[in-house]
KEBA-935361 format. One line per 4 residues: their letters; for each residue x, y, z of C-alpha. Coordinates in pm, 1 decimal, m for minus. Example, Ala and Ser with C-alpha at 12.3 -4.5 7.8 and 13.67 -1.06 7.14 Angstrom:
2
AS) 1230.0,m450.0,780.0; 1367.0,m106.0,714.0 $
END
This chain:
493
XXXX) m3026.7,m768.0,m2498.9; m3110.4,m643.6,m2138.2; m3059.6,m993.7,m2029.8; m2684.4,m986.8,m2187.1 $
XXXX) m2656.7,m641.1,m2059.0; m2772.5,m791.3,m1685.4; m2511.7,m1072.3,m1736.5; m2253.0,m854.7,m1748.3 $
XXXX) m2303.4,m596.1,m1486.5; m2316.6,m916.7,m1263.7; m2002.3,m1042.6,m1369.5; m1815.2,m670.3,m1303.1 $
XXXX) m1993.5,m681.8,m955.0; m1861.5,m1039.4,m883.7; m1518.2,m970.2,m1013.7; m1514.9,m665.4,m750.3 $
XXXX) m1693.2,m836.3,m448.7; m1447.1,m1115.7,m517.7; m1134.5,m902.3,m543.0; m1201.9,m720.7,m239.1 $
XXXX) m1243.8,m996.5,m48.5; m928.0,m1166.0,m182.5; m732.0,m823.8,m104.1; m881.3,m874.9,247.5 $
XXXX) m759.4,m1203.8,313.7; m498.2,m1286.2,185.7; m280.7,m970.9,m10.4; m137.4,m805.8,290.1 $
XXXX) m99.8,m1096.9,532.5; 241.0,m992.9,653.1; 131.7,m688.1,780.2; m52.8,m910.6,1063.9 $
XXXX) 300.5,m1017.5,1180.1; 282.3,m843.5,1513.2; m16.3,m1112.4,1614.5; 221.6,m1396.7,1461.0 $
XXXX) 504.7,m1270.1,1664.4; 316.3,m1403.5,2009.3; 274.7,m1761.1,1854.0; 625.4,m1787.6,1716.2 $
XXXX) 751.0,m1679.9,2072.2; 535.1,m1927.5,2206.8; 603.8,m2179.7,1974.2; 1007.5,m2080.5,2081.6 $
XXXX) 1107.9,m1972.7,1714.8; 1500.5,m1908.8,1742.4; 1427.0,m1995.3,2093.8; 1793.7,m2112.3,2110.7 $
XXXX) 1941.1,m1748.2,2093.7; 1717.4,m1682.9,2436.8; 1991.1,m1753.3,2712.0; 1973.9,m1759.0,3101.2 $
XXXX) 2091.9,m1465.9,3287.4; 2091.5,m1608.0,3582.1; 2144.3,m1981.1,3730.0; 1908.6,m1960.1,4028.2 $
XXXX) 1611.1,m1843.6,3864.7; 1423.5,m1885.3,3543.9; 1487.0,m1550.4,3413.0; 1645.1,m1510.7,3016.8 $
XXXX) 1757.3,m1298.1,2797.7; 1573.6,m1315.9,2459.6; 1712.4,m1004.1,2330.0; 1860.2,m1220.8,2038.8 $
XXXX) 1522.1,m1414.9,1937.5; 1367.6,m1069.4,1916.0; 1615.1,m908.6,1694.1; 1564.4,m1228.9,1450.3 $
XXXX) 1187.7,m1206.6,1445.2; 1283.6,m863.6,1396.6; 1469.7,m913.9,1095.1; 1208.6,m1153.1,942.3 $
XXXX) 947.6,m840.5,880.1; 1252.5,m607.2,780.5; 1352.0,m814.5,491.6; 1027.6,m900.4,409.3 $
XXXX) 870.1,m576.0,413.8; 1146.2,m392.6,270.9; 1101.5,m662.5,m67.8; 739.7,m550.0,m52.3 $
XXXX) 843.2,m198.7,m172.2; 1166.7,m273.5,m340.0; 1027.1,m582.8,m576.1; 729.5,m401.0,m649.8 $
XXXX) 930.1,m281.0,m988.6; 974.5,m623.4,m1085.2; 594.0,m737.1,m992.8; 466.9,m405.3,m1215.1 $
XXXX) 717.8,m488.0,m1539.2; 638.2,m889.2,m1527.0; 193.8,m729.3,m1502.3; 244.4,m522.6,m1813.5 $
XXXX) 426.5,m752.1,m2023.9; 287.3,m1081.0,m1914.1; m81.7,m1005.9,m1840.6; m316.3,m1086.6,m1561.8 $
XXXX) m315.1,m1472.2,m1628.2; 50.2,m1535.8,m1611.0; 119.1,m1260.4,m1334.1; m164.0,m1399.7,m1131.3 $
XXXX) m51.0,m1759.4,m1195.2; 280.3,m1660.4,m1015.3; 119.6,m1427.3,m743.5; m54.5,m1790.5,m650.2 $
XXXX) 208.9,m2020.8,m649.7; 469.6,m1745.2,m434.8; 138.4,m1681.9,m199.0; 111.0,m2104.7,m172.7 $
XXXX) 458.7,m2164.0,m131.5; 477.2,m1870.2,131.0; 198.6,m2008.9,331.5; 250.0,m2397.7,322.0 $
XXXX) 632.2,m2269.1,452.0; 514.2,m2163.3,710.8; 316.0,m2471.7,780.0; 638.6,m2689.4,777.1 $
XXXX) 840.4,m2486.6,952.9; 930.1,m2560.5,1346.5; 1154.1,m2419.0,1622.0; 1390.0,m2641.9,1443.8 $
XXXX) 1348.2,m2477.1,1109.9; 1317.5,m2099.1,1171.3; 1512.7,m1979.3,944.3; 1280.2,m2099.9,689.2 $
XXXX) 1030.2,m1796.1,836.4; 1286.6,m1576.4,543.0; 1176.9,m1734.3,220.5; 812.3,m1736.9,388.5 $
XXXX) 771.1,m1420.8,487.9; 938.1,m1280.9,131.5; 725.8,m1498.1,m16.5; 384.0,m1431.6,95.0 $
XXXX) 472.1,m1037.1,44.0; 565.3,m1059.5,m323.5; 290.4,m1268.7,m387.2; 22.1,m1019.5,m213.6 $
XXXX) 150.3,m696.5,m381.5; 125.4,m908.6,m720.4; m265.2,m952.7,m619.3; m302.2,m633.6,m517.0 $
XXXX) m172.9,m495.2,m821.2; m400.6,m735.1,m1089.6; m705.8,m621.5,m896.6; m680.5,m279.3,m926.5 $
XXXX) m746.2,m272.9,m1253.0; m1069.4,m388.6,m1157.1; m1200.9,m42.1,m1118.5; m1170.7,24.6,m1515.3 $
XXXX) m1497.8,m181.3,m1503.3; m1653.2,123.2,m1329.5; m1540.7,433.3,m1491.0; m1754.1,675.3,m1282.2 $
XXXX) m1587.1,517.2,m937.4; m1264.2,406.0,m1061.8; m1035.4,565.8,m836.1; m1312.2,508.2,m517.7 $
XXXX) m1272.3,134.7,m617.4; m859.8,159.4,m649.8; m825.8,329.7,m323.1; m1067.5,84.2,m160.4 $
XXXX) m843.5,m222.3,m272.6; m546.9,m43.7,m67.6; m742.7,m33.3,169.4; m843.7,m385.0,221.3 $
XXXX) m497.1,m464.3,150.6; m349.2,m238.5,474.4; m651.4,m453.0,629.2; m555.9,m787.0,595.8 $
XXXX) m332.3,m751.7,916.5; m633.2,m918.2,1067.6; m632.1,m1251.0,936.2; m308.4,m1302.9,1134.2 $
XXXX) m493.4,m1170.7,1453.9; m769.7,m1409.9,1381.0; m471.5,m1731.1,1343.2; m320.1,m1626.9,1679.0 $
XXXX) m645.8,m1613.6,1870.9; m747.7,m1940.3,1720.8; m386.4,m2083.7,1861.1; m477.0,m1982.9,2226.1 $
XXXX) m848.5,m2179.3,2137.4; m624.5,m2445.5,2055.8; m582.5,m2487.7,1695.4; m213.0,m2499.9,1617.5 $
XXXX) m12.1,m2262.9,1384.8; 51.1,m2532.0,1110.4; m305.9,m2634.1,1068.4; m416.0,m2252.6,993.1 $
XXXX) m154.2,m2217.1,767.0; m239.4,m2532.9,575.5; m590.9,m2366.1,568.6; m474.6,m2060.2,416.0 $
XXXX) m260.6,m2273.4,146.1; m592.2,m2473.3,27.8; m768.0,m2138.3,m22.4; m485.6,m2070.3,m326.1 $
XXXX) m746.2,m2323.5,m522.6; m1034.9,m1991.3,m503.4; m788.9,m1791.2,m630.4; m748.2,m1997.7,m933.6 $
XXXX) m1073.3,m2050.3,m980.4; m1118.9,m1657.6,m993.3; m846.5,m1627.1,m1200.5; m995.3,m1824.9,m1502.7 $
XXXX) m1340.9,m1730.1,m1401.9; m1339.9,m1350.0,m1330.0; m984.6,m1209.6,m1469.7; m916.6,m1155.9,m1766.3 $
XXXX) m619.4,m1329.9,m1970.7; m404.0,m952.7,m2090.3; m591.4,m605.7,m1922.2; m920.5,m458.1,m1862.3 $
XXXX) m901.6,m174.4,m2106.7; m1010.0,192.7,m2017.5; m1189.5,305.3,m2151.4; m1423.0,2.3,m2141.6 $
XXXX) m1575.8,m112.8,m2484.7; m1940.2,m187.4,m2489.3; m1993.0,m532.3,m2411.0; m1723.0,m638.0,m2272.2 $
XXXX) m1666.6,m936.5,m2099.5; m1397.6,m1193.2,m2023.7; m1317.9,m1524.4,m1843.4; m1554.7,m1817.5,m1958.2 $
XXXX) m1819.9,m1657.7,m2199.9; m2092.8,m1876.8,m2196.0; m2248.7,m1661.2,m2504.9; m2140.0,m1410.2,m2698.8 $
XXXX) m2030.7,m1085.6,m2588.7; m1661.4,m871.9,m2651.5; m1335.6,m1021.3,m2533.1; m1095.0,m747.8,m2711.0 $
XXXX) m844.2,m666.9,m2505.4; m669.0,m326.7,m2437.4; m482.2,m344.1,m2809.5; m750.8,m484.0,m3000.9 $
XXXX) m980.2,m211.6,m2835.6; m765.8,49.1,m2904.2; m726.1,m38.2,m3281.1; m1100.9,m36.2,m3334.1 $
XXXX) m1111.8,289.1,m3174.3; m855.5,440.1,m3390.7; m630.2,759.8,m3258.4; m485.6,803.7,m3018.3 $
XXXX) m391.5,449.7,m2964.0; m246.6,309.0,m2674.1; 40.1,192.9,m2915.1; 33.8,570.2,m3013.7 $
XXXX) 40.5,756.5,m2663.2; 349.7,479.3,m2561.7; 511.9,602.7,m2865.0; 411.7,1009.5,m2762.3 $
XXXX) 509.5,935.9,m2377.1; 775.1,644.4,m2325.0; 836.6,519.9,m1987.3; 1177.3,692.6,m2001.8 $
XXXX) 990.4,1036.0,m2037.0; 745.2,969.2,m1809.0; 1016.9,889.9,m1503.5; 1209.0,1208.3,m1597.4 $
XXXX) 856.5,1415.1,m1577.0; 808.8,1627.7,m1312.3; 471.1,1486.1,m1216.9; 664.7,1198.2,m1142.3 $
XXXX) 956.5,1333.0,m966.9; 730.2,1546.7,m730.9; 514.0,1259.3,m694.5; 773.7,1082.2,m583.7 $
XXXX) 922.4,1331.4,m333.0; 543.8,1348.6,m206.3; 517.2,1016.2,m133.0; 870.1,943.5,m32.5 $
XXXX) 875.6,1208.4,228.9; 516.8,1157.6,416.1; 612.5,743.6,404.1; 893.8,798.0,583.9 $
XXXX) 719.0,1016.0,861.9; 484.2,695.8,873.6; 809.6,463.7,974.8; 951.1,706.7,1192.9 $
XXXX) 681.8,704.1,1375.4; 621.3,326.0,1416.3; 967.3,299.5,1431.4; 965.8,458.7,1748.7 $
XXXX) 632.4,378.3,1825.9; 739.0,157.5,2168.5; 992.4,415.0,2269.0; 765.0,729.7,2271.6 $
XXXX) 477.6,545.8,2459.1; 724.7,397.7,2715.5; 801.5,769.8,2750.0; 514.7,929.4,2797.4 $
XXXX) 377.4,604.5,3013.8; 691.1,660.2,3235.3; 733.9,300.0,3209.7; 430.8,152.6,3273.6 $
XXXX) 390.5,m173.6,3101.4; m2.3,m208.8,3111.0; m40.8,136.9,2962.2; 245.6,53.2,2673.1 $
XXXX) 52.8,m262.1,2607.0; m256.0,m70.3,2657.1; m183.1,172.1,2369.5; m24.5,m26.8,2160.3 $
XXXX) m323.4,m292.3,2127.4; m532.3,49.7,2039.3; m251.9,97.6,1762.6; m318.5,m221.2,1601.7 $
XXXX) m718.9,m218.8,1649.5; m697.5,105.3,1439.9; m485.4,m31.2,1165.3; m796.8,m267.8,1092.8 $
XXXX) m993.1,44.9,950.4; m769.4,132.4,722.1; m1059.9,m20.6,459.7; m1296.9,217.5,571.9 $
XXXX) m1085.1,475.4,580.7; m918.5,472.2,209.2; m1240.8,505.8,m7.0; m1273.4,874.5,123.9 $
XXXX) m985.4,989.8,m107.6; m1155.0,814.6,m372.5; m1447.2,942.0,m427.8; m1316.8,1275.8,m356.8 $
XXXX) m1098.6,1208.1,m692.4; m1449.9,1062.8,m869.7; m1643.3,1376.6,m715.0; m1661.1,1530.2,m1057.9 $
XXXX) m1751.4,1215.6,m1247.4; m2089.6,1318.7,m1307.9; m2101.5,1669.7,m1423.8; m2053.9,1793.0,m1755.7 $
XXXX) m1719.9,1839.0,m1866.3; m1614.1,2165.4,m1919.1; m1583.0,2350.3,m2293.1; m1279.7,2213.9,m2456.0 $
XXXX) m1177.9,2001.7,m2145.1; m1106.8,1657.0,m2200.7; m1176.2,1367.3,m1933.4; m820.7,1308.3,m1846.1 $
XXXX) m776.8,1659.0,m1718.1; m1094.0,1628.8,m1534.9; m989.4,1371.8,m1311.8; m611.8,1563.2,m1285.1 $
XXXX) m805.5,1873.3,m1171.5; m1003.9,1677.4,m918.2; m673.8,1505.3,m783.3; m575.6,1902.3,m605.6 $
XXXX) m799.4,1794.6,m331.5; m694.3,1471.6,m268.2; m330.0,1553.4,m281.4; m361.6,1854.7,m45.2 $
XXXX) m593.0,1709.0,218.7; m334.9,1439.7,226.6; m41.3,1690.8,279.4; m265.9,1909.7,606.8 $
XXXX) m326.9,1526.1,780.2; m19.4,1449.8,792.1; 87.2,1777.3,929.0; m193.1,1739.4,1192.6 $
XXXX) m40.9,1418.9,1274.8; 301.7,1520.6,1294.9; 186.5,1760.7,1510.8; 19.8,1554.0,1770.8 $
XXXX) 321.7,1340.4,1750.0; 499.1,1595.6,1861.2; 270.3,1692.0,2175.5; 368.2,1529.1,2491.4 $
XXXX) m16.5,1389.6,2590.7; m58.0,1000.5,2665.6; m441.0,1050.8,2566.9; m348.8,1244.2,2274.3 $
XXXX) m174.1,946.4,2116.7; m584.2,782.2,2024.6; m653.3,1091.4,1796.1; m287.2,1045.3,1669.9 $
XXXX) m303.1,664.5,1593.2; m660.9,743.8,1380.1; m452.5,1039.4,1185.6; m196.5,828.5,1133.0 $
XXXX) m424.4,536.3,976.6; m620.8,771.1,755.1; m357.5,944.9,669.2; m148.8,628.6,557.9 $
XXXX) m476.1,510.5,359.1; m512.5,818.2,178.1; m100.1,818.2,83.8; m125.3,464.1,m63.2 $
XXXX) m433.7,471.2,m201.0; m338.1,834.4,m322.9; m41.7,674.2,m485.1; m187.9,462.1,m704.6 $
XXXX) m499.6,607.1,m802.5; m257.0,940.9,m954.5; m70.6,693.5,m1096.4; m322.5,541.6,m1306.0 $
XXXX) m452.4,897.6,m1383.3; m133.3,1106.3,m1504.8; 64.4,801.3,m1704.7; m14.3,629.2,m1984.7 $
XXXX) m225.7,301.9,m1847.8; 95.1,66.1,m2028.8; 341.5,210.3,m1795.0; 113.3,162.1,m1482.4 $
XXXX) 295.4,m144.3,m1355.4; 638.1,m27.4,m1454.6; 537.5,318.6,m1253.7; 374.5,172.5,m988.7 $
XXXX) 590.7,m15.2,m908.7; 916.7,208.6,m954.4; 780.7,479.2,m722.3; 742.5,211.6,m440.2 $
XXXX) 1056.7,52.0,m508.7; 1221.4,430.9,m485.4; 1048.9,463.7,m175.4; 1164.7,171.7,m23.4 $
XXXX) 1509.8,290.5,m81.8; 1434.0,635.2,43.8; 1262.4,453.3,391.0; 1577.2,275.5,469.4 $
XXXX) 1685.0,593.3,636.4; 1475.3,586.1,896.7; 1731.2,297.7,1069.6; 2011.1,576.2,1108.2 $
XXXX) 1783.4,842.4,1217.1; 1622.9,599.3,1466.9; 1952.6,499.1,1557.2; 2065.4,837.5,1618.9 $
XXXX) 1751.3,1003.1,1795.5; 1760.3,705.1,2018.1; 1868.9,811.0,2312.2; 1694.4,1150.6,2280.8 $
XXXX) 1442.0,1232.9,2587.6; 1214.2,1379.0,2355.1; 1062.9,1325.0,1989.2; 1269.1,1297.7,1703.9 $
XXXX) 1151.9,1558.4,1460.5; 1244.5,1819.3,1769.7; 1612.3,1622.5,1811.7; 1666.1,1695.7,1437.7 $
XXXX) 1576.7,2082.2,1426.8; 1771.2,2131.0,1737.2; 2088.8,1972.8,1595.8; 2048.7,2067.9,1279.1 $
XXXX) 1947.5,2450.9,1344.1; 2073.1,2499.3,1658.4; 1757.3,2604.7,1865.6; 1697.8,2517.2,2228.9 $
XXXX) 1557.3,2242.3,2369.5; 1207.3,2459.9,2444.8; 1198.5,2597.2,2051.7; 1260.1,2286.8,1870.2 $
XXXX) 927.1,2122.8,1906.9; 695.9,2431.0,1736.3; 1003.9,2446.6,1491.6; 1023.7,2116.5,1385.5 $
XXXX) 695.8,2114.7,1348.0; 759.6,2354.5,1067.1; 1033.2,2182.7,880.6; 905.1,1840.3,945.1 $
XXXX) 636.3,1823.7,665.2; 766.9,2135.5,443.5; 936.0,1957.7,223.6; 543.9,1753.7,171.9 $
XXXX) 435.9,2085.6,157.8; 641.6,2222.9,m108.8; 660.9,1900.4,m340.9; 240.8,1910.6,m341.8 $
XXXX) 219.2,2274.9,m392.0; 461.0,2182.3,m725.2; 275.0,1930.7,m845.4; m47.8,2140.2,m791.9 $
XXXX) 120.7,2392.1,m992.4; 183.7,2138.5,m1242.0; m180.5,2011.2,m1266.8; m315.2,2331.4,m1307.9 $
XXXX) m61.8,2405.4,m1590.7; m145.9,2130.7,m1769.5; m516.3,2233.2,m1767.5; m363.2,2548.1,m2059.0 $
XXXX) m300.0,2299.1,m2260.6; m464.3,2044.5,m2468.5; m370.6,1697.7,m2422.3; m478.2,1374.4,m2617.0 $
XXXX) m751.3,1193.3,m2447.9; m575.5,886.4,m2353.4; m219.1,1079.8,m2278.4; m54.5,1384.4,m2086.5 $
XXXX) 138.9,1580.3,m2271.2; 516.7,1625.6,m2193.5; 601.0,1799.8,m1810.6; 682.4,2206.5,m1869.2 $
X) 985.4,2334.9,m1906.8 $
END
């Protein structure tokens, strides 16, 4: 029995090792499409909208090229957020297998696109690009499940998966210094689209076929059993269980009631708000440093490689938040406290530390210090891994673990929506001498120049603020009450 026992505590450590690394790899590979930038300039990508502008001497303008590479990451990203609705719907209906099967074959398609693409055939970057993201969220999503295998570290194991997927920027870094050793674009590419043969091998080998239930039976296994062990899956677990029922806290909470919640609505105004203060910022990223660099090229570049380098930590940054969510995992619950409100009681932390970094970053955005901008780049990294990783481990604890996809992926796609407004408020602090949360409190309340930046620093994260401090209260009123232990009951009036 210990041997059985041994067998599979090896298999839940494999299926995470392997997960990470596949997160790592290959999930978040457009988010490395700064480094692929230099190669497709070099490689003259939409090289045809450069034009001379001048006869006598070499000199172009590639203003045109740049706006198209441009637009390659903005659809592409923006389909990361906004498809994420469909990718969490087609997960809870369809399974791991079937959800992973298509994750593989959009990741493969993506990649070997990219392989066959040329200077001639740049517009086929599009379907690549969109591609490759839809299939990485996909893998990103079917992994995170994962950490119902470890119930005392689920949410450290959650948030570590976002991590490694804001991480993955680097395999991209990795293909562009390879293509100044020599080895060309296509050839990396058609590396990356033979490695879509490890994820099916993990797929049948270390996934299972529906959902890894939670909480976990005794037992359980999945994949190829090579002896005997328990393959139930989330309904047949449930059903041997008895009350409540999965089937039972669906039927209590729908999906319906849990979108018109207001754990979900402040949730979403939580994360909707601090992601956009992320984009902002890298939206305007290149303008600020040229700035405060008065125009010095080297120190632009300078800074902006440090940007990037920090972006790469994001993995060690994310499992912070989670296991300051599994802190309480184990102590003793309290008298009449079930486990569910237990982990909602240990989210106040989590949400709230989130909420102070990002004012701290906001407000060393908001200094005018060239050496300041280091300390602000590693804010703005852990701050970003503790949103996302924030984001989903909540998620997984306040809803009903049927309507994770669907949520998961309706909050993102929400999000998105709510993120597109950073292209008019770029568009119209542009011009602006100084930051842009100081342009908007001066326009918008009227202070002068020298008030608006310890002002805006004030109204730039109170509406963060306020949205956590409601769903704080919300937590703790839930704590009065007495909730199933596999549900939360309805939002207050």
């Amino acid at each position: 029995m210990q041997g059985t026992v041994a067998g599979y505590s090896l298999r839940y450590w494999l299926t995470l090792i392997t997960g990470l690394l596949e997160c790592l790899l290959f999930a978040g590979l457009v988010f490395g499409y700064a480094s692929l930038v230099f190669v497709l300039k070099e490689e003259e990508y939409f090289g045809w909208l450069c034009v001379d502008t001048n006869s006598t001497t070499d000199s172009k303008d590639c203003s045109g090229q740049d706006e198209q590479l441009s637009l390659v990451f903005t659809v592409a990203s923006f389909l990361n957020n906004f498809l994420t609705l469909l990718n969490g719907y087609i997960f809870d209906h369809c399974g791991t297998l079937l959800t992973r099967l298509l994750a593989i074959a959009l990741c493969s398609g993506g990649t070997l696109m990219v392989a066959l693409s040329s200077p001639e055939l740049s517009n086929l970057l599009y379907p690549a690009l969109s591609l490759l993201t839809v299939g990485g969220i996909l893998l990103l999503i079917t992994n995170m499940q994962v950490g119902n295998l470890f119930p005392a570290h689920r949410s450290t194991i959650i948030t570590f998966y976002n991590g490694a997927f804001d991480s993955s920027s680097a395999v991209l870094l990795v293909v562009k210094i390879l293509y100044e050793q020599g080895i060309s674009l296509r050839y990396s590419f058609i590396f990356l689209t033979t490695c879509s043969s490890i994820h099916l091998a993990r797929t049948f080998l270390l996934m299972p076929k529906t959902h890894i239930p939670y909480t976990l039976p005794e037992n359980y296994t999945y994949g190829i059993n090579c002896g005997k062990g328990n393959t139930d899956t989330v309904e047949e677990t449930e059903m041997k269980e008895g009350p409540p029922t999965q089937d039972f806290v669906c039927s209590v909470q729908s999906f319906s009631s849990c979108v018109k919640s207001r754990f979900f609505i402040f949730h979403l105004v939580w994360l909707s708000t601090m992601q956009l203060r992320h984009y902002l910022f890298i939206g305007t990223l290149h303008s600020m440093l040229n700035r405060l660099a008065d125009g010095d090229s080297n120190l632009v570049s300078q800074y902006t490689n440090a940007f990037a380098i920090t972006q790469l930590c994001a993995i060690l940054c994310a499992p912070w938040n989670g296991l300051i969510m599994d802190r309480h995992k184990k102590k003793p619950l309290a008298p009449g406290e079930t486990e569910q409100e237990a982990d909602l009681r240990s989210s106040y932390l989590s949400l709230l530390l989130t909420v102070l970094q990002c004012l701290l970053f906001s407000v060393c955005t908001s200094i005018d210090c060239l050496p300041l901008q280091y300390f602000t780049f590693i804010l703005q990294v852990l701050n970003r891994s503790f949103l996302y990783g924030g984001n989903a481990a909540f998620i997984s604890i306040a809803f009903p673990a049927c309507h994770f996809g669907k949520l998961y992926g309706l909050v993102m796609a929400l999000s998105a929506g709510v993120s597109l407004l950073q292209y008019p408020l770029i568009s119209v602090v542009g011009d602006y001498p100084g930051n842009c949360t100081a342009f908007v409190l001066h326009h918008c309340r009227g202070s002068t120049p020298n008030e608006a930046p310890l002002s805006a620093l004030k109204t730039d994260i109170s509406i963060s603020i306020d949205s956590s401090t409601e769903l704080c209260l919300l937590l703790g009123a839930e704590q009065n009450r007495s909730p199933s232990r596999n549900s939360i009951p309805d939002s207050p009036p």
